[in-house]
C-alpha positions in Angstrom: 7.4 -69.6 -62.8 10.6 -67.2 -61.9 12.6 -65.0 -63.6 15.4 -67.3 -64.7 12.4 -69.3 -67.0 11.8 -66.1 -68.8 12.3 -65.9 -72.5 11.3 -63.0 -75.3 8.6 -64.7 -78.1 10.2 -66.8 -80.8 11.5 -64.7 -84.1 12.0 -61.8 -81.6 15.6 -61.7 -80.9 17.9 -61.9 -84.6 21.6 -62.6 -84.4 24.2 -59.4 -84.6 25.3 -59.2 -88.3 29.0 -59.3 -88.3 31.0 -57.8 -90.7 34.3 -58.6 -91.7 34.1 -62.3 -91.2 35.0 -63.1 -94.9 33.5 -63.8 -98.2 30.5 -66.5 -97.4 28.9 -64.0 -95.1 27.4 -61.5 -97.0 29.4 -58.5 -95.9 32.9 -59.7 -97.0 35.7 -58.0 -99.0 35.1 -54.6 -98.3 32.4 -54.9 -94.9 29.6 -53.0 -96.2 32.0 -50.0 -96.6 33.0 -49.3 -100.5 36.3 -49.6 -102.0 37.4 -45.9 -101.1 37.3 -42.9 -99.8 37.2 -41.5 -95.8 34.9 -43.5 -94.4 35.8 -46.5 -95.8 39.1 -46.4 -93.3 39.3 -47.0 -89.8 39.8 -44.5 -87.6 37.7 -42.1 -89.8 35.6 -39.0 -88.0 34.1 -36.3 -89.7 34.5 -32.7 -88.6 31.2 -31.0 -86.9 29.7 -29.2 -90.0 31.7 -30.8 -92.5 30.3 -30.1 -95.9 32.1 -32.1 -98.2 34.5 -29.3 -99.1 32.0 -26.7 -99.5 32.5 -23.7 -97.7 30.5 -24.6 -93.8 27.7 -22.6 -92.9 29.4 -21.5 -89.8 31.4 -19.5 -92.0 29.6 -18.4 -94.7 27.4 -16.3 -92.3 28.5 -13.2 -90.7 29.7 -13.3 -87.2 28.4 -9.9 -85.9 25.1 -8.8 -85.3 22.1 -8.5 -87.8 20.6 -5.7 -90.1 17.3 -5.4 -91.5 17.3 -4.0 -94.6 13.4 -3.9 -94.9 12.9 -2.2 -90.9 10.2 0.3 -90.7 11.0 3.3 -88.4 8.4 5.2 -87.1 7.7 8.3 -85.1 5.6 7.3 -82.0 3.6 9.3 -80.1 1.8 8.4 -77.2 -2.0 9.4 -76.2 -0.9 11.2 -72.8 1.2 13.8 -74.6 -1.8 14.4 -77.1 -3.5 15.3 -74.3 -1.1 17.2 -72.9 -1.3 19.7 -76.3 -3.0 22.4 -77.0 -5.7 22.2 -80.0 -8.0 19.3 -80.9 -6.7 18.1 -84.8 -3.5 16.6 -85.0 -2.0 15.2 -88.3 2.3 14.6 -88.6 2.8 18.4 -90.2 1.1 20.1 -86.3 3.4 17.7 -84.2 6.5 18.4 -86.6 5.1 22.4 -85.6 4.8 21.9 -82.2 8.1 19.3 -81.5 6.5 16.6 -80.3 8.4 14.5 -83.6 11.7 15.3 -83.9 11.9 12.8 -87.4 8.9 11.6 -89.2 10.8 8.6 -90.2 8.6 6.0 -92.5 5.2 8.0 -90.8 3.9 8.5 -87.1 2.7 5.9 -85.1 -0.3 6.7 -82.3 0.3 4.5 -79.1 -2.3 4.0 -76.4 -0.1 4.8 -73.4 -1.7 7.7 -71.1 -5.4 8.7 -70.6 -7.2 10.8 -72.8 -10.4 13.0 -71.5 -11.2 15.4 -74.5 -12.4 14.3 -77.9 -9.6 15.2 -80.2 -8.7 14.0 -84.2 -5.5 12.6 -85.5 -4.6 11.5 -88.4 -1.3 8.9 -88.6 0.1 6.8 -90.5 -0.7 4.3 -87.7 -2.7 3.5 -84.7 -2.4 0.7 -82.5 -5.9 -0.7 -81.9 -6.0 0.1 -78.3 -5.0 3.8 -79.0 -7.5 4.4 -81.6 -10.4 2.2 -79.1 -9.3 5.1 -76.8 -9.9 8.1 -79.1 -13.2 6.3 -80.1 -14.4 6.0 -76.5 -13.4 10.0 -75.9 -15.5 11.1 -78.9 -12.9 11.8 -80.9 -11.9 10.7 -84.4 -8.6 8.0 -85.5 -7.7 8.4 -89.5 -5.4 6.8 -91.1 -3.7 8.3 -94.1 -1.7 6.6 -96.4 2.3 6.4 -96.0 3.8 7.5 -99.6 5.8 5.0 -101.4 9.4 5.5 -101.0 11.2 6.6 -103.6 12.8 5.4 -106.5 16.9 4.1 -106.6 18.2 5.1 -109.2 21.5 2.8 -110.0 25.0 3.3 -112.0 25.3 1.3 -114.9 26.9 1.4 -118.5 25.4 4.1 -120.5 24.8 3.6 -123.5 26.7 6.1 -126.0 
C-alpha cells in the first residue's frame, strides 16, 4: 500500500452544489438568492454594523467616557491615622471635629491600612473586613451604623389648578 492507493470511505466525499446551472438543478432561476433586494445582486457587501437602516450601535452610544449615576462616594479613613488621634471613640461627627474628613459623602469608610496598638471604638458606615479583624484583635470595638436614605427628588410637573 502507498499513498497514491489512498481513498476517504464511500458516502464520505458529496459533490459541490452548483448554483446557477439552470432550471433542472434544483437551484435555478434565481440561485438560491430571492427575486430582490441587496443581496440578491452581485457584487453586494454589507457595511460592518449594518443594521438594516436602524440607527448602528456604534452611534447610538456616546463616544466619551462613562458616568455612574448610582456611584457611592465615601469618606475613607485609614486605621494608622486612628491611631495617630487623640481619644478612644470615633463615630463620622469626632472626625468631621477633628478634620480628618473633609466631606462625609454617602458615609465613612474604615480601611485596614496602618497598625493599630490601642483598643479604640468606631462607628462607620463601613469597615472593610480586614480593618474591623484589626480593631477586634486590638481589643477594641467596629459598629456599624446605618447610612440614612437619600432624600427625596421632588420633580416639575403640570399642576393641577
Amino acid at each position: 500500500m502507498n499513498l497514491s492507493n489512498l481513498r476517504p470511505p464511500a458516502g464520505q466525499k458529496h459533490k459541490k452544489q452548483r448554483v446557477g446551472q439552470g432550471m433542472g438543478t434544483g437551484r435555478g432561476k434565481y440561485s438560491g438568492r430571492g427575486a430582490k433586494g441587496a443581496k440578491s445582486v452581485s457584487g453586494y457587501s454589507m457595511m460592518r454594523g449594518f443594521e438594516g437602516g436602524q440607527m448602528p450601535l456604534h452611534r447610538r452610544l456616546p463616544k466619551r467616557g462613562f458616568k455612574n449615576i448610582f456611584r457611592k462616594e465615601y469618606a475613607i479613613v485609614n486605621l494608622g491615622r486612628l491611631e495617630s488621634l487623640p481619644g478612644d471613640t470615633f463615630d463620622p461627627g469626632r472626625l468631621l471635629e477633628l478634620g480628618v474628613v473633609k466631606k462625609m459623602g454617602d458615609g465613612l469608610k474604615i480601611l485596614a491600612t496602618g497598625e493599630l496598638t490601642r483598643p479604640i471604638r468606631v462607628k462607620a458606615h463601613l469597615f472593610s473586613e480586614a480593618a474591623a479583624a484589626k480593631i477586634e484583635k486590638a481589643g477594641g470595638s467596629a459598629e456599624k451604623i446605618e447610612v440614612p436614605p437619600p432624600a427625596p427628588v421632588k420633580r416639575g410637573g403640570a399642576k393641577a389648578k
